[in-house]
C-alpha positions in Angstrom: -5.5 28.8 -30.0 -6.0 29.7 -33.7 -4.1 28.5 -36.9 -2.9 31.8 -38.5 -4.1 33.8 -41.3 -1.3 34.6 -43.4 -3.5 36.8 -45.9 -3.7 39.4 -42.6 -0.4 39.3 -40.3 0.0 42.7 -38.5 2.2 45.4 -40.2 5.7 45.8 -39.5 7.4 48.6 -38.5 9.5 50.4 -41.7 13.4 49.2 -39.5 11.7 45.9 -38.2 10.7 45.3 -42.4 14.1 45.7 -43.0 15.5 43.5 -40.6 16.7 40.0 -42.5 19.6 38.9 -40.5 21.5 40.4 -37.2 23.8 42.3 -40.0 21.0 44.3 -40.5 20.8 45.7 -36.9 24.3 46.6 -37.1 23.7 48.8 -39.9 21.4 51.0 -37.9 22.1 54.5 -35.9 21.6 54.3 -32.2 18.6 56.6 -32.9 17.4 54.0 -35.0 17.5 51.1 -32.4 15.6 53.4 -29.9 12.7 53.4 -32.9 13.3 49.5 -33.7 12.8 48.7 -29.9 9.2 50.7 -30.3 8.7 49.1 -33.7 9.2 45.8 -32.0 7.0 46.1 -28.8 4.5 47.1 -31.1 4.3 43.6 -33.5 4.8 42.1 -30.2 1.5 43.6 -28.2 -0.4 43.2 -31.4 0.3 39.6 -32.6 0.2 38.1 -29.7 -3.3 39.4 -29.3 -4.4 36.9 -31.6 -2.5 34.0 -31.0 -1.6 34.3 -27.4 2.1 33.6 -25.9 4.5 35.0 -23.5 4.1 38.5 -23.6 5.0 40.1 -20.6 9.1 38.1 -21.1 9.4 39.6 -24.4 8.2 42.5 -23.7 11.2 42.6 -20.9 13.7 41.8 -23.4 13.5 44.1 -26.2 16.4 46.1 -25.4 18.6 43.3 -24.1 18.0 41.5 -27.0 18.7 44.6 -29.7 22.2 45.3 -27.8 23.1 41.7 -28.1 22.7 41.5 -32.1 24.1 44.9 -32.2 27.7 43.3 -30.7 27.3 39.8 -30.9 27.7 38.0 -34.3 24.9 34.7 -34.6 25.6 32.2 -35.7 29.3 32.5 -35.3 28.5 34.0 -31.6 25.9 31.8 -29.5 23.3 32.8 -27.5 21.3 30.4 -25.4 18.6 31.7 -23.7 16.8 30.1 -20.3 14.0 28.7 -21.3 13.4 30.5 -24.6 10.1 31.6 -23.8 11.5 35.2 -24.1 13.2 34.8 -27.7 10.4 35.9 -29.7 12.4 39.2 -30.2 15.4 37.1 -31.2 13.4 35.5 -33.7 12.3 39.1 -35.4 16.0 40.1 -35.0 16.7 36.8 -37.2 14.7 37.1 -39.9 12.0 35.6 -39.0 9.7 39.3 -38.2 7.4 38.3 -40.7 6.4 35.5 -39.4 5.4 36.3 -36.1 2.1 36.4 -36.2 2.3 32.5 -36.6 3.7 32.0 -33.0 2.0 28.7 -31.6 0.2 27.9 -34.1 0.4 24.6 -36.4 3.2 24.7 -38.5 4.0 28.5 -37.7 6.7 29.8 -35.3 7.4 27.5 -32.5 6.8 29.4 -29.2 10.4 28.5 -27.7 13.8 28.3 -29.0 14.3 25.9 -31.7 17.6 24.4 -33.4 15.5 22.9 -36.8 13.9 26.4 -37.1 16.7 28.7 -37.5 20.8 28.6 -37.5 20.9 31.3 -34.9 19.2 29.4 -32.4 22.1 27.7 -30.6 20.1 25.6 -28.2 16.2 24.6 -27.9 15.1 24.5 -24.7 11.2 25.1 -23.0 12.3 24.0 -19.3 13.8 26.5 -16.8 17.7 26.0 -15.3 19.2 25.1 -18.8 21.1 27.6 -20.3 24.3 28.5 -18.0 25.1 24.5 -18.4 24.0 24.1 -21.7 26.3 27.3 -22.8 29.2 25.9 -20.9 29.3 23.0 -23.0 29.5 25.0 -26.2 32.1 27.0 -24.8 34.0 23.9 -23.9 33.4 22.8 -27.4 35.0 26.5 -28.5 37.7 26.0 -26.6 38.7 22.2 -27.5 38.4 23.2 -31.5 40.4 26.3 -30.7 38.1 28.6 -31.6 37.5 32.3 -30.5 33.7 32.8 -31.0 31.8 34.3 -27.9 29.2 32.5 -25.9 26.7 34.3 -24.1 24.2 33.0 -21.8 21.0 34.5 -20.8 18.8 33.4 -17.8 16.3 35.2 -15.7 16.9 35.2 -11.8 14.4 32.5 -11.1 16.2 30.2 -12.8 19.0 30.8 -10.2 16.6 29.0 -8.0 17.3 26.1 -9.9 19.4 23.1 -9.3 21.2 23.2 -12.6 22.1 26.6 -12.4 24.3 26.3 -9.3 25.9 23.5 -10.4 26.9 24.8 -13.6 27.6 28.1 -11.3 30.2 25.6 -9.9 32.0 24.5 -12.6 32.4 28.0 -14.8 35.5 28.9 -13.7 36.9 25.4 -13.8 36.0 24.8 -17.7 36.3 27.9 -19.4 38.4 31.3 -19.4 36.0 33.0 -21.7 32.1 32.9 -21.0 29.6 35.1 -20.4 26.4 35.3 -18.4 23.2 37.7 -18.2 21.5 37.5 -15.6 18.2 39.2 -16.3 16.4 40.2 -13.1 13.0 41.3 -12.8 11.7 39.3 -9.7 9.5 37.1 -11.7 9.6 33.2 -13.3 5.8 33.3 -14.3 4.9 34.2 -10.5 6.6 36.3 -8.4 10.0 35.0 -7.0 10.4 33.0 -3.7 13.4 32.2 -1.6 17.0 32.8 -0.2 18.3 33.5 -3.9 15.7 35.9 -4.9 15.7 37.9 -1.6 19.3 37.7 -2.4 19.5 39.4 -5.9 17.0 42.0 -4.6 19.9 43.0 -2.2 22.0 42.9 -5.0 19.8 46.2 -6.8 21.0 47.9 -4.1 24.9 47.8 -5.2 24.8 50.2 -7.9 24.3 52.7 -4.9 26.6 51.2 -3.0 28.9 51.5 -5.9 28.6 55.2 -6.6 28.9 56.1 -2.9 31.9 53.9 -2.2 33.7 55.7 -5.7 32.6 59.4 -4.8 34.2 59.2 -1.2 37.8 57.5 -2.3 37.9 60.3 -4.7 37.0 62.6 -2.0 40.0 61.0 0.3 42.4 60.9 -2.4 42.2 64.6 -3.3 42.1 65.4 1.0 44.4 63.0 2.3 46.5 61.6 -0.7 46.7 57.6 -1.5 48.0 56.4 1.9 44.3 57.3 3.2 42.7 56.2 0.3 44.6 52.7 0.5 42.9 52.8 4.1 39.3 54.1 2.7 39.7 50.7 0.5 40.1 48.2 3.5 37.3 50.0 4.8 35.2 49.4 1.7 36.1 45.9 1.5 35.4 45.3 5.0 31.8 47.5 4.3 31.5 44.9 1.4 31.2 42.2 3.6 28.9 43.4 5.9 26.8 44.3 3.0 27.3 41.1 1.3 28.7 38.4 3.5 28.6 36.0 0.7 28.8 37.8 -2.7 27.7 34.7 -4.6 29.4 35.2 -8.0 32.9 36.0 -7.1 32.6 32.8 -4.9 31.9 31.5 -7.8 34.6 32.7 -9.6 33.0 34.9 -12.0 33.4 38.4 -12.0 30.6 40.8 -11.5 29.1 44.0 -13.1 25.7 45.5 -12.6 23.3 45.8 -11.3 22.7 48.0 -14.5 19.0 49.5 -16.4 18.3 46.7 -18.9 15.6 49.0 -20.7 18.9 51.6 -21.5 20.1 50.5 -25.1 23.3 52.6 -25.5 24.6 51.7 -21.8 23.8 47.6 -22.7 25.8 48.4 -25.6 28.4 49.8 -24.4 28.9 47.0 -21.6 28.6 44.3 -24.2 31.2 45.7 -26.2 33.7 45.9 -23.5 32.6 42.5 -21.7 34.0 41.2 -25.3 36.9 42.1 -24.6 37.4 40.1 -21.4 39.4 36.8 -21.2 37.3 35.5 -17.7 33.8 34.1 -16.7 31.8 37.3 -15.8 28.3 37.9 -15.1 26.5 40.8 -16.4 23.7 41.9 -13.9 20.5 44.0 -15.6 17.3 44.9 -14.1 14.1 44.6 -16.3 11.0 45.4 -16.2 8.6 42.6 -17.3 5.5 43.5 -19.4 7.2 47.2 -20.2 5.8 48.5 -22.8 1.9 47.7 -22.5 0.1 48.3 -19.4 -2.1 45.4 -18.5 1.3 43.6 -18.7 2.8 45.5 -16.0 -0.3 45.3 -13.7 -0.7 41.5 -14.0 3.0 40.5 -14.9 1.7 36.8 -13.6 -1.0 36.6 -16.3 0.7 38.2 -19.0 3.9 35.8 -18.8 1.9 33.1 -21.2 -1.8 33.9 -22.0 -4.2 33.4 -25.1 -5.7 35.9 -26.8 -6.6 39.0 -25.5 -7.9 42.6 -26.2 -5.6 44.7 -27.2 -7.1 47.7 -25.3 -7.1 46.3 -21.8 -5.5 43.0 -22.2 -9.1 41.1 -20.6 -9.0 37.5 -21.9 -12.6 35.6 -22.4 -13.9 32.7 -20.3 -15.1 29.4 -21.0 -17.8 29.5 -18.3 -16.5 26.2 -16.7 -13.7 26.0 -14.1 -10.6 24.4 -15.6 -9.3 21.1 -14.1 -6.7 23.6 -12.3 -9.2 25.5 -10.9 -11.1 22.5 -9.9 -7.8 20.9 -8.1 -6.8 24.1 -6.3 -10.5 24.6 -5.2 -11.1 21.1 -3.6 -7.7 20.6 -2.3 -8.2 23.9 -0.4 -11.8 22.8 0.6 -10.2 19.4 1.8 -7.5 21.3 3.8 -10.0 23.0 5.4 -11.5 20.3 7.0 -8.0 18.6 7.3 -4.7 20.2 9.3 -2.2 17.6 7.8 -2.5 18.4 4.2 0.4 20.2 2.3 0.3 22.1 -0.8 3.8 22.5 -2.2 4.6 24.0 -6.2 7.6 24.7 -7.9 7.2 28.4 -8.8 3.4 28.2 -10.3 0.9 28.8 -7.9 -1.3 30.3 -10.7 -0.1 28.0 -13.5 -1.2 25.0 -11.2 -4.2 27.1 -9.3 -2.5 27.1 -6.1 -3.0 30.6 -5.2 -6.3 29.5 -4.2 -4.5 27.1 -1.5 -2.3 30.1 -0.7 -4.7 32.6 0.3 -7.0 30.4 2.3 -4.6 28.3 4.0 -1.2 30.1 3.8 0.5 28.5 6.9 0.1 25.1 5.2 1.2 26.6 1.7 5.0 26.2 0.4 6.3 27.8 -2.9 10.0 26.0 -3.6 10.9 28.2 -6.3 11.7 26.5 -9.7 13.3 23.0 -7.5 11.3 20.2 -8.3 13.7 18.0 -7.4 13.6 19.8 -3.7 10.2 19.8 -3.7 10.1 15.8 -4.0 12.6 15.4 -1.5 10.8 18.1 0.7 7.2 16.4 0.4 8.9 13.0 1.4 10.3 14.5 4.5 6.5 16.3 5.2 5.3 12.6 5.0 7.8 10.9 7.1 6.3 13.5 10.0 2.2 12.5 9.0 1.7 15.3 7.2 -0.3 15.0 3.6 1.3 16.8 1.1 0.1 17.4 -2.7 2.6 18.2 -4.9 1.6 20.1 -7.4 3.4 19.8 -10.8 3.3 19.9 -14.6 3.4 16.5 -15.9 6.4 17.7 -18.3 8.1 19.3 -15.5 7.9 15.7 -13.0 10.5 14.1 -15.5 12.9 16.2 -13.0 11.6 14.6 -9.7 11.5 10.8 -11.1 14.8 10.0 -8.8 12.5 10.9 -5.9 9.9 9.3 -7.1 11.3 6.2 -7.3 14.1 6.5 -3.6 12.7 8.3 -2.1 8.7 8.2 -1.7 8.0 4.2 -3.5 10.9 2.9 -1.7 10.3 4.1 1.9 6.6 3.9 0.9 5.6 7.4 1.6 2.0 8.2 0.9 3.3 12.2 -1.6 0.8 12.8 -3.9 2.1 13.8 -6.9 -0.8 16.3 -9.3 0.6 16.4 -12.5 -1.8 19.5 -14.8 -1.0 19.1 -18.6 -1.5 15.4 -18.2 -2.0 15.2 -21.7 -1.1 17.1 -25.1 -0.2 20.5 -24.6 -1.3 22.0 -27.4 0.4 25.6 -28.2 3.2 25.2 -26.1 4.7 22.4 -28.0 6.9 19.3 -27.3 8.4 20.6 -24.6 5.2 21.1 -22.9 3.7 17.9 -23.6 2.5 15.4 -20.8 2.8 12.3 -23.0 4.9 10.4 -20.8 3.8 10.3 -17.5 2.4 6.5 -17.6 5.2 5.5 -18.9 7.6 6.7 -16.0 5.5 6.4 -13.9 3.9 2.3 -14.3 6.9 0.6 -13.5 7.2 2.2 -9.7 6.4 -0.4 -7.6 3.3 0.5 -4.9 2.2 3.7 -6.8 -1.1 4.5 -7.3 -1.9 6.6 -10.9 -5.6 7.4 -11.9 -6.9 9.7 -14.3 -10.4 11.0 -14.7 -12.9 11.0 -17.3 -14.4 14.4 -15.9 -14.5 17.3 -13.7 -16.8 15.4 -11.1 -14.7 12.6 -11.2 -11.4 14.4 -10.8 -12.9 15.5 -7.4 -13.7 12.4 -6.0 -10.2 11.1 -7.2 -8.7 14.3 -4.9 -11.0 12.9 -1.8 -9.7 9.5 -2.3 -5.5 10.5 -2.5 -6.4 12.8 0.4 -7.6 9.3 2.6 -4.4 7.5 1.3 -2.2 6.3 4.0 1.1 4.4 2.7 2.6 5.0 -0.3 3.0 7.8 -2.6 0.0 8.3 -5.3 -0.4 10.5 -8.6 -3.3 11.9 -10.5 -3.2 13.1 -14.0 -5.5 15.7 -15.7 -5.3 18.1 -18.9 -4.9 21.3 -19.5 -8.3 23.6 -19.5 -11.4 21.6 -19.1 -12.6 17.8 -19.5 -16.1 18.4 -20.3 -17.6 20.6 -17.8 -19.0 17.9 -16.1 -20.8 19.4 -13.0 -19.6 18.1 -9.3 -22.3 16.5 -7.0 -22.6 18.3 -3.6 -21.2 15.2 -2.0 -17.6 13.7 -3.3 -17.2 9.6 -3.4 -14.4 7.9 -2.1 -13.2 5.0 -4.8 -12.0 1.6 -4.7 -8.6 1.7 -5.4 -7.7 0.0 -9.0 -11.7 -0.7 -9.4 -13.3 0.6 -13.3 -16.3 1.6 -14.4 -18.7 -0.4 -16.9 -20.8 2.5 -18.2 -22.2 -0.4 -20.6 -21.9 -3.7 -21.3 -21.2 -5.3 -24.9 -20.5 -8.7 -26.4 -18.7 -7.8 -29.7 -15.7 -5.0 -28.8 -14.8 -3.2 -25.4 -13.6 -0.1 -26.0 -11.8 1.4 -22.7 -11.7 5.2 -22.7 -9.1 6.8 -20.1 -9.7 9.8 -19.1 -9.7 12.7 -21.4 -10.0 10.3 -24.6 -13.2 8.7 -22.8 -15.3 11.2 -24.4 -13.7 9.9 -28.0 -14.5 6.3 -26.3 -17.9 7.2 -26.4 -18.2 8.3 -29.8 -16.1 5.4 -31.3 -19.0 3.3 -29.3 -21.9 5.1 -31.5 -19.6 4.6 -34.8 -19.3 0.9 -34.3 -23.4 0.4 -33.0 -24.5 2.0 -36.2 -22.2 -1.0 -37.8 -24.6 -3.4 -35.7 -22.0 -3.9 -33.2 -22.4 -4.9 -29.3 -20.2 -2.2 -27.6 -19.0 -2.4 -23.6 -17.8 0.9 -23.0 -15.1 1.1 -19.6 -14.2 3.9 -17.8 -11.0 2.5 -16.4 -10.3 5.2 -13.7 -6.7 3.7 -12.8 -4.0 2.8 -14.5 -2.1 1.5 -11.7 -3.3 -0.7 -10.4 -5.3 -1.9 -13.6 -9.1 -3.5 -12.8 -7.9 -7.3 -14.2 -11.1 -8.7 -13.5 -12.9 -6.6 -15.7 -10.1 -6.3 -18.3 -10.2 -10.4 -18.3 -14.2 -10.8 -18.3 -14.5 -8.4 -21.3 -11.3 -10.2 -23.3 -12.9 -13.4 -22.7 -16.4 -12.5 -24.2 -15.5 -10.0 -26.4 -13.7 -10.4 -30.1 -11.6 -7.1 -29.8 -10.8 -4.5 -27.3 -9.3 -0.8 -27.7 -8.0 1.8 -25.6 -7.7 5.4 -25.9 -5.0 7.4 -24.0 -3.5 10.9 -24.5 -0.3 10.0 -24.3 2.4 8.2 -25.9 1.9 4.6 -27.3 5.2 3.3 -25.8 4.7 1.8 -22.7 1.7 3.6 -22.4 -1.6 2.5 -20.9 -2.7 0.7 -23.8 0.9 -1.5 -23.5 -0.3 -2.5 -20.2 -3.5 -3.9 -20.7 -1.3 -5.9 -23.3 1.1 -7.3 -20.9 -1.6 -8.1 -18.5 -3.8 -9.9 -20.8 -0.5 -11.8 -22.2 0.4 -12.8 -18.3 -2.7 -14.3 -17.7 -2.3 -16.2 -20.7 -5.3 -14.2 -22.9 -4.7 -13.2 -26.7 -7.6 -11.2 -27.7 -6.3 -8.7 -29.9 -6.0 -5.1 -28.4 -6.3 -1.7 -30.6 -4.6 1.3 -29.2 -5.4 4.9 -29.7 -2.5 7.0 -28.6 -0.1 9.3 -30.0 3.0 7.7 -31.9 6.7 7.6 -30.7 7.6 11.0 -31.7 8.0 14.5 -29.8 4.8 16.0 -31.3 4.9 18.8 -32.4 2.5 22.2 -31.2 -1.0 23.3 -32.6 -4.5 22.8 -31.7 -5.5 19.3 -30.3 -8.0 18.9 -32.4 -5.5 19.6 -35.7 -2.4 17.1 -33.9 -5.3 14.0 -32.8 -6.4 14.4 -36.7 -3.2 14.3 -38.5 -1.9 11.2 -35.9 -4.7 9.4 -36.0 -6.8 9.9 -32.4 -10.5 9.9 -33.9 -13.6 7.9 -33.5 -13.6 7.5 -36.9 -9.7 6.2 -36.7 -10.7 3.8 -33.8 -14.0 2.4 -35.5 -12.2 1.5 -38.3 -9.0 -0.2 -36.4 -11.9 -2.0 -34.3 -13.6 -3.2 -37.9 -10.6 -4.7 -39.4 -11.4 -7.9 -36.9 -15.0 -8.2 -38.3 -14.3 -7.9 -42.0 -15.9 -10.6 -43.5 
């Protein structure tokens, strides 16, 4: 990821340059929006060349999004899009085209939906399942200040794999006479969809067939047979309707459905917003997209292109870094280990390639489950696999585990069922922001009683930590790791098996011990060089886990050593650092401790190396904490 150049964003289009506020797309002839929809594809494929993002959604959306502005009114209207990973068009259409070259970058656009950037985003969001409920709520809002504004939500069909969205399906009807919902299906979340619902919604493409057929032949038996047939053709059609669709899940619902119609034609989506307007009743509007449209490699690799970094705008190739990333590590040895092993699982949440799982999938499919964007079901589904003697990895974002901590806690810690819970993005997620940050996992995750959470200092060490959750027996177990590589440590032929809660001493030292976890060991060791220049006696640990903590060594180095300090990447609050405190005050030691961690705030996106400098996570930050204690 880059920090952008403002002295060369791309050109815009002559209608997208005029664009300042949604009044402007009102302004425009329909032959216009035809030629803004190009103009914006365009900016789209070419910034994001640069900085990276979610191409193939936006690229999906361009249409949608024009008709919406073109009959909707922001901010007096709201909007609130499913994860906002696709509103980079609603951010052009706001006037913020100019600025879209900055996507993801330090202190440019934020890559989701964000209320503090702009009044026409109604709702920031960056996880999946959110918008029907969150919309509700503003249109309860509407409706209790007796307002008449319009609220329109916007989800994709994966998210109708989601908990949240069926509950809020549920309540619609009960909360609210006027509300509307898009469901935007084109059989993707960032891998192809999985599941009851999704097979479900592809039935439901079918309708518009259905439809016509079912119209042309009561015509047909009207004009033959006059309206007493036709009044029998329609008990026929209704019963045909439930042999087509047994359960037709929005009118059970309570919400009343129209579609399935082309997302990708302007003046229809147009037309069917204007007259949905006019409704007084929950309906669901059904369109078919195609994801990636507009730019080929997009459409060939719709998986790839939902969130990438640069790329080449003439084929879309992306450059390697030569090393496996810890996700391709974790999805290689896991299927290596499964291999050799018929009770382990693999189970993800709708990101086998986020999460490297396709590896899993191809070589051991019948041990392979996909849940569809359900972490909470996938919890609960891995406990049950473990109650039977089964292994099962659950692979998850660290940012997306948050869901799953009721399961966590009842339903694997209680009953002491040995889940093993793989959180990717352990750490600061760079470009994708706060919402994408893994800076709280040790914090929700120390206080479960009987779990296990390590993280490692490098690529060979994340292997050998794989090995050991794979030989754990009782109790469930978790394993951190970042984003991208450690430090492209190469792995020995043969993986070790650790001691559970044992550290490393990589060296020993009399004057400070600095204790470097995981990806912040590397800093560790730099901070070690800074303070040996300075004449210092350094111990450097490599603490491994963080539950259960090594308290011999954390005791032997506070009693012979003036200072310690940790590094973590991850918040301060009740972080690691907090409990090597607490330990050390339990056992009744009071060698000062110096923490290097991020602060308690959301951070906010850009490159690691810009966020650790401007919150203080440096060697040169850590030395100098560490030589406060031996000013003279």
């Amino acid at each position: 990821m880059t920090t952008f150049d403002s002295s060369d964003p791309p050109a815009l289009g002559r209608l997208l340059a005029g664009i300042d506020s949604p009044a402007d797309v009102k302004k425009l002839t329909d032959e216009e929006l035809l030629t803004l929809a190009a103009e914006i594809r365009q900016l789209l494929i070419a910034s994001l060349s640069k900085t990276g993002g979610h191409l193939g959604p936006n690229l999906g959306v361009v249409e949608l999004t024009i008709a919406f502005h073109r009959v909707f009114s922001t901010p007096q209207d709201k909007v609130v899009f499913d994860v906002a990973h696709q509103g980079y068009v609603h951010k052009m259409l706001t006037g913020r085209a100019s600025r879209i070259h900055t996507i993801r970058t330090y202190q440019g656009l934020n890559g989701f939906l964000l209320r503090a950037e702009s009044v026409h985003d109604a709702y920031g969001a960056g996880h999946a399942g959110t918008a029907l409920s969150a919309a509700l709520g503003i249109a309860a809002a509407r409706d209790l200040a007796g307002a008449d504004n319009h609220v329109v939500a916007i989800a994709g069909d994966a998210a109708f794999t989601c908990g949240p969205t069926l509950e809020a399906l549920n309540n619609i009807a009960e909360t609210t006479r006027k509300f509307i919902v898009v469901l935007n299906d084109n059989e993707w979340s960032i891998d192809k969809n999985v599941g009851a619902i999704a097979r479900y919604f592809n039935a439901l493409q079918t309708h518009a067939t259905y439809a016509a057929v079912r119209s042309k032949a009561a015509e047909f038996v009207e004009k033959v047979a006059g309206k007493a047939a036709r009044s029998l053709a329609h008990k026929v059609e209704e019963s045909a309707k439930n042999l087509l669709f047994p359960n037709v899940l929005f009118e059970k619902f309570g919400l009343r459905y129209f579609g399935p119609i082309d997302g990708h034609d302007l003046p229809l989506l147009v037309r069917t917003f204007e007259h949905l307007k006019t409704l007084h009743e929950p309906v669901v509007l059904h369109i078919i997209t195609e994801k990636g449209r507009g730019y080929q490699p997009a459409l060939d690799d719709p998986g790839k292109f939902h969130g990438l970094g640069a790329y080449k705008l003439e084929d879309g190739s992306t450059g390697t870094s030569g090393s496996p990333s810890c996700s391709e590590i974790f999805g290689r040895t896991l299927t290596d280990i499964a291999k050799q092993d018929p009770k382990i699982i693999a189970i993800t949440a709708a990101m086998p390639g986020g999460t490297k799982l396709d590896i899993f999938k191809n070589e051991v499919p019948d041990r392979y489950f996909d849940v569809g964007i359900a972490e909470e079901h996938a919890a609960l589904f891995a406990a049950g696999l473990a109650t039977e003697g089964f292994r099962p990895f659950l692979a998850i974002y660290s940012t997306f585990m948050q869901r799953a901590y009721d399961m966590i806690i009842h339903d694997m810690a209680l009953q002491g069922l040995p889940v093993r819970l793989c959180m990717d993005r352990g750490g600061l997620s760079g470009d994708d922001g706060p919402t994408h940050h893994g800076l709280f996992d040790i914090g929700f995750l120390r206080l479960v009683p009987g779990l296990i959470h390590m993280q490692p200092k490098d690529e060979d060490e994340l292997v050998d930590m794989l090995h050991t959750m794979a030989a754990l027996d009782s109790g469930p177990s978790a394993i951190r790791y970042p984003r991208g590589i450690i430090k492209g440590t190469p792995i020995k032929p043969k993986p070790q098996l650790l001691e559970i809660g044992k550290a490393e001493i990589v060296a020993d030292g009399t004057d400070v011990a600095l204790i470097g976890l995981g990806t912040l060991f590397e800093m560790a060791e730099q901070t070690k060089a800074l303070l040996e220049a300075k004449g210092l006696s350094v111990a450097l640990i490599n603490p491994r886990f963080i539950k259960p903590l090594d308290a011999g060594v954390l005791e032997i180095y506070a009693a012979k050593c003036k200072v310690l300090c940790t590094f973590e990447d991850h918040v301060l609050a009740n972080g690691f650092g907090a409990s090597v405190i607490e330990h050390l005050h339990t056992v009744g030691l009071h060698t000062p401790v110096e923490r290097i961690g991020w602060p308690d705030a959301f951070i906010e996106h850009g490159t690691p190396e810009i966020l650790r400098k401007l919150h203080g996570l440096t060697a040169a930050c850590a030395a100098a904490k560490v030589m406060r204690h031996f000013a003279t």
